[in-house]
C-alpha positions in Angstrom: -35.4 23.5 -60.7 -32.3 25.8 -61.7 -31.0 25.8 -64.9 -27.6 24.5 -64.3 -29.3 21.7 -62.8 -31.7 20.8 -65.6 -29.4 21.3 -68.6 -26.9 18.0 -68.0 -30.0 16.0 -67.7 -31.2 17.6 -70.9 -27.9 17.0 -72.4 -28.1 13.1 -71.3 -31.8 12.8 -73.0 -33.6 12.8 -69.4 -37.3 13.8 -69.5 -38.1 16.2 -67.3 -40.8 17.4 -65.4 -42.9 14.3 -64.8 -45.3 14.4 -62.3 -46.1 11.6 -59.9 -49.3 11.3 -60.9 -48.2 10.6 -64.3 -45.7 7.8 -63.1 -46.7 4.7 -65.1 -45.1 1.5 -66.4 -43.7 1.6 -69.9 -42.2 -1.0 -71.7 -39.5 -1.5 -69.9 -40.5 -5.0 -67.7 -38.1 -3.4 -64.4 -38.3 0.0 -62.9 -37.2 1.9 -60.0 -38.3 4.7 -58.4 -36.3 6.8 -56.3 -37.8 9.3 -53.6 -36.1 11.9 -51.9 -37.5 13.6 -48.9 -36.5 17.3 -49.2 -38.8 18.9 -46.5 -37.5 20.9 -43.4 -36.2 18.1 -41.5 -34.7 15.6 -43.3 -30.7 15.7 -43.6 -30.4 15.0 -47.3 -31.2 18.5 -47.8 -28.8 20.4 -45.4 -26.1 17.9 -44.4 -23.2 16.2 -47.4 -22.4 13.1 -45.0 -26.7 12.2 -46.0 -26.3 13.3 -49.3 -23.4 11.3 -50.1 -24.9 8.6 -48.2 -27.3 7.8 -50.3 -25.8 9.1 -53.9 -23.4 6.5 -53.2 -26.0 3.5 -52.2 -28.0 4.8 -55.5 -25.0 4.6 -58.1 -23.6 1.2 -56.5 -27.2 0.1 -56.9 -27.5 1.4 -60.4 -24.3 0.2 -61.9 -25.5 -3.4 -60.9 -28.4 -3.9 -62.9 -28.3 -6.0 -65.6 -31.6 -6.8 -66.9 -32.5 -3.6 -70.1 -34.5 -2.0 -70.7 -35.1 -0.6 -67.3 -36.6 2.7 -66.2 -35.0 4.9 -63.4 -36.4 7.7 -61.9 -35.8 10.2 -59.4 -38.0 12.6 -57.6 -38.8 14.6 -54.6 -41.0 13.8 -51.6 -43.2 16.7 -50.3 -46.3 18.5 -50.7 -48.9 15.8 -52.3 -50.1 16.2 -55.6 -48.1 18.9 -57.2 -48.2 18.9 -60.8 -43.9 19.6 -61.1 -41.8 18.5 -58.5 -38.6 20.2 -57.5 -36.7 17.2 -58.3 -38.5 15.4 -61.4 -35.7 12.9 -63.1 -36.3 9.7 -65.8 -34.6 8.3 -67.8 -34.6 4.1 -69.9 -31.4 2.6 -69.1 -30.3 0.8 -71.8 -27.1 -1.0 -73.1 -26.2 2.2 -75.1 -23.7 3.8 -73.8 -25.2 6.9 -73.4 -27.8 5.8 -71.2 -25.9 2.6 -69.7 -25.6 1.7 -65.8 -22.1 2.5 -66.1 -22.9 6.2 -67.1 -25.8 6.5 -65.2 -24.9 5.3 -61.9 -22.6 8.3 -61.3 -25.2 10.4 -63.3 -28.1 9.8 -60.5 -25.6 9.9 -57.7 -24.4 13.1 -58.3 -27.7 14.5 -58.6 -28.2 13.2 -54.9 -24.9 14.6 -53.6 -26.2 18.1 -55.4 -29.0 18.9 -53.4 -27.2 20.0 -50.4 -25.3 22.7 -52.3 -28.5 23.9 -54.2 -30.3 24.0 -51.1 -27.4 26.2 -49.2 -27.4 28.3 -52.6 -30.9 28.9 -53.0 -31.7 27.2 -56.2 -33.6 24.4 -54.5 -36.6 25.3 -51.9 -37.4 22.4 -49.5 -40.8 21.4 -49.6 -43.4 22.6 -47.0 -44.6 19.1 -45.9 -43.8 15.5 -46.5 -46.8 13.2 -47.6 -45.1 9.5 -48.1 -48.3 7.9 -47.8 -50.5 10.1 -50.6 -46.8 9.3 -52.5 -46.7 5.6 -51.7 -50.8 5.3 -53.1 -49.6 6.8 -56.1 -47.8 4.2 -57.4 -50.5 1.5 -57.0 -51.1 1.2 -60.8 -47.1 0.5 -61.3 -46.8 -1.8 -58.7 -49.8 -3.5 -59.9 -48.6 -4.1 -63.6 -45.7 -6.1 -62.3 -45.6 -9.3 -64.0 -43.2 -11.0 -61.4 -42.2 -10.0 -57.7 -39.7 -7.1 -57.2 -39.9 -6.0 -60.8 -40.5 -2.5 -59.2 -38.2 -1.2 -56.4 -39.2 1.6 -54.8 -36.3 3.3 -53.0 -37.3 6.4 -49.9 -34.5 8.7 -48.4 -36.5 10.3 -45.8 -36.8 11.0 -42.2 -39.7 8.8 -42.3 -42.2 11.8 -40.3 -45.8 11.4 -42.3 -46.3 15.6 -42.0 -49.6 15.9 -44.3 -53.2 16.9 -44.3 -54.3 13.1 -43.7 -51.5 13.0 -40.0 -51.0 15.6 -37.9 -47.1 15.8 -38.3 -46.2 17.0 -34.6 -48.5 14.1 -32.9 -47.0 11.7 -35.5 -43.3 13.2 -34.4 -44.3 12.8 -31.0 -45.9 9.1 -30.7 -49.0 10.6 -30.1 -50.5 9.9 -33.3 -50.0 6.5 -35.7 -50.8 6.3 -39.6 -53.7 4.8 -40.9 -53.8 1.2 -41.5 -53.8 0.6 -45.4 -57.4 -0.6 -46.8 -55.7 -3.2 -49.1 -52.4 -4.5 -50.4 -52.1 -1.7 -53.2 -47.8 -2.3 -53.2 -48.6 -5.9 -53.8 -46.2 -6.3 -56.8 -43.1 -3.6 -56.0 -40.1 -4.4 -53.8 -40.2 -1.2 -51.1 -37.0 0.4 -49.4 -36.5 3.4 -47.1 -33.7 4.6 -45.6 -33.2 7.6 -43.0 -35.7 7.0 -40.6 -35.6 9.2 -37.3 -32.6 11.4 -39.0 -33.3 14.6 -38.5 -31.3 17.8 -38.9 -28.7 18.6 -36.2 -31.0 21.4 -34.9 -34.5 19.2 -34.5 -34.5 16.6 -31.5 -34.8 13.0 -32.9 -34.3 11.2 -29.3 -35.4 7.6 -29.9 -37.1 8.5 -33.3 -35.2 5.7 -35.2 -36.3 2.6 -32.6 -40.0 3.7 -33.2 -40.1 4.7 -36.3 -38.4 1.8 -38.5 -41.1 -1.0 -36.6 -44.1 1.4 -37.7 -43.2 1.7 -41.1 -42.0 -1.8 -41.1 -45.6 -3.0 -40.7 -47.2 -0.4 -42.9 -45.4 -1.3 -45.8 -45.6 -5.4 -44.8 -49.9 -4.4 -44.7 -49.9 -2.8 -47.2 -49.0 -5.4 -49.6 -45.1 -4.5 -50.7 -43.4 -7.8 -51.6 -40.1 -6.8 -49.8 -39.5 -4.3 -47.5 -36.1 -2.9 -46.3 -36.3 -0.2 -43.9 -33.1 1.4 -41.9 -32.2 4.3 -39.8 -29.6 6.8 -39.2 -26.7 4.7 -39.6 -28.7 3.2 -43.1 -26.5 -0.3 -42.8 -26.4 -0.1 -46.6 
């Protein structure tokens, strides 16, 4: 992560450098989790229309919570299992000022509207593959501490293309290969979104990606136990 990209979150008390693996519920009784997909293909990396999209979806969604403490995070989707993620944000909202909704909203949606820049700049490498299944596993231990439904919201910006060890990405692009069904309902407990699907960069051909992709994921999630799920395309219909 570049400097001038860590220091404001250092300045506003943010813990850096969590890795998934580590996510886990505090004591805060609400969290979200923010993903961003920041592999090859997806448009939050390279296009500011995306980027802005979603920044402004995040801090809209941010600056109306109520319930405190609640913990926010932010991180990047790509290669499973690294110990440090490119983008590795948290922070406990609180009714101070200094880490209030109101101050925060704008915080985390700036950070979204960022990556596009870094990216062009070189101060932010897009990750080599995109593994939202190893990702969504991860969290089974938060979801599962959830005392009441939709207590954890889980929020993707991604293209929505599984491109991992465990699916082959270009069958999976291409229809020819589906995900694996879920063994259990490990999201039983969070509230899952994910918005982008079938976006892809202007130069990558995403013909009829969006119509197959939302009902896939759709059911995925649904199978896999989430209590909500919100899924959109393109045109996100925030």
């Amino acid at each position: 992560m570049p400097n001038r990209f860590i220091r404001p979150l250092k300045f506003l008390a943010v813990s850096l450098c969590m890795s998934l693996s580590s996510i886990a519920p505090t004591q805060a009784a609400e969290r979200t989790i923010i993903g961003v997909d920041i592999s090859g293909s997806s448009t939050f990396t390279t296009e500011q229309h995306s980027a802005d999209e979603a920044a402004r979806y995040v801090s809209d969604y941010v600056l109306g919570l109520e319930s405190m403490p609640h913990d926010l995070m932010l991180v990047s989707l790509g290669d499973a299992g690294l110990a440090q993620r490119a983008v590795d944000v948290r922070v406990t909202l609180s009714n101070r000022r200094a880490t209030s909704p109101r101050r925060m909203g704008p915080q985390f949606g700036s950070y979204l509207s960022a990556i596009p820049g870094l990216m062009a700049s070189g101060q932010l490498e897009e990750d080599g593959s995109t593994s939202l299944l190893s990702f969504l596993r991860s969290l089974e231990p938060v979801c599962g501490s959830s005392n009441t439904p939709g207590d954890t919201r889980v929020m993707l910006f991604t293209d929505g293309i599984e491109w991992s060890d465990e699916v082959q990405g270009r069958g999976f692009l291409d229809g020819h290969v589906s995900l694996p069904a879920p063994t259990r309902p490990f999201l039983d407990g969070c509230a899952v979104e994910m918005h982008g699907l079938g976006q892809l960069r202007a130069d990558r051909n995403a013909a009829g990606l969006e119509e197959r992709l939302i009902p896939v994921w759709r059911d995925w999630l649904t199978a896999a136990g989430a209590d909500e799920v919100k899924v959109t395309g393109s045109f996100f219909n925030f």
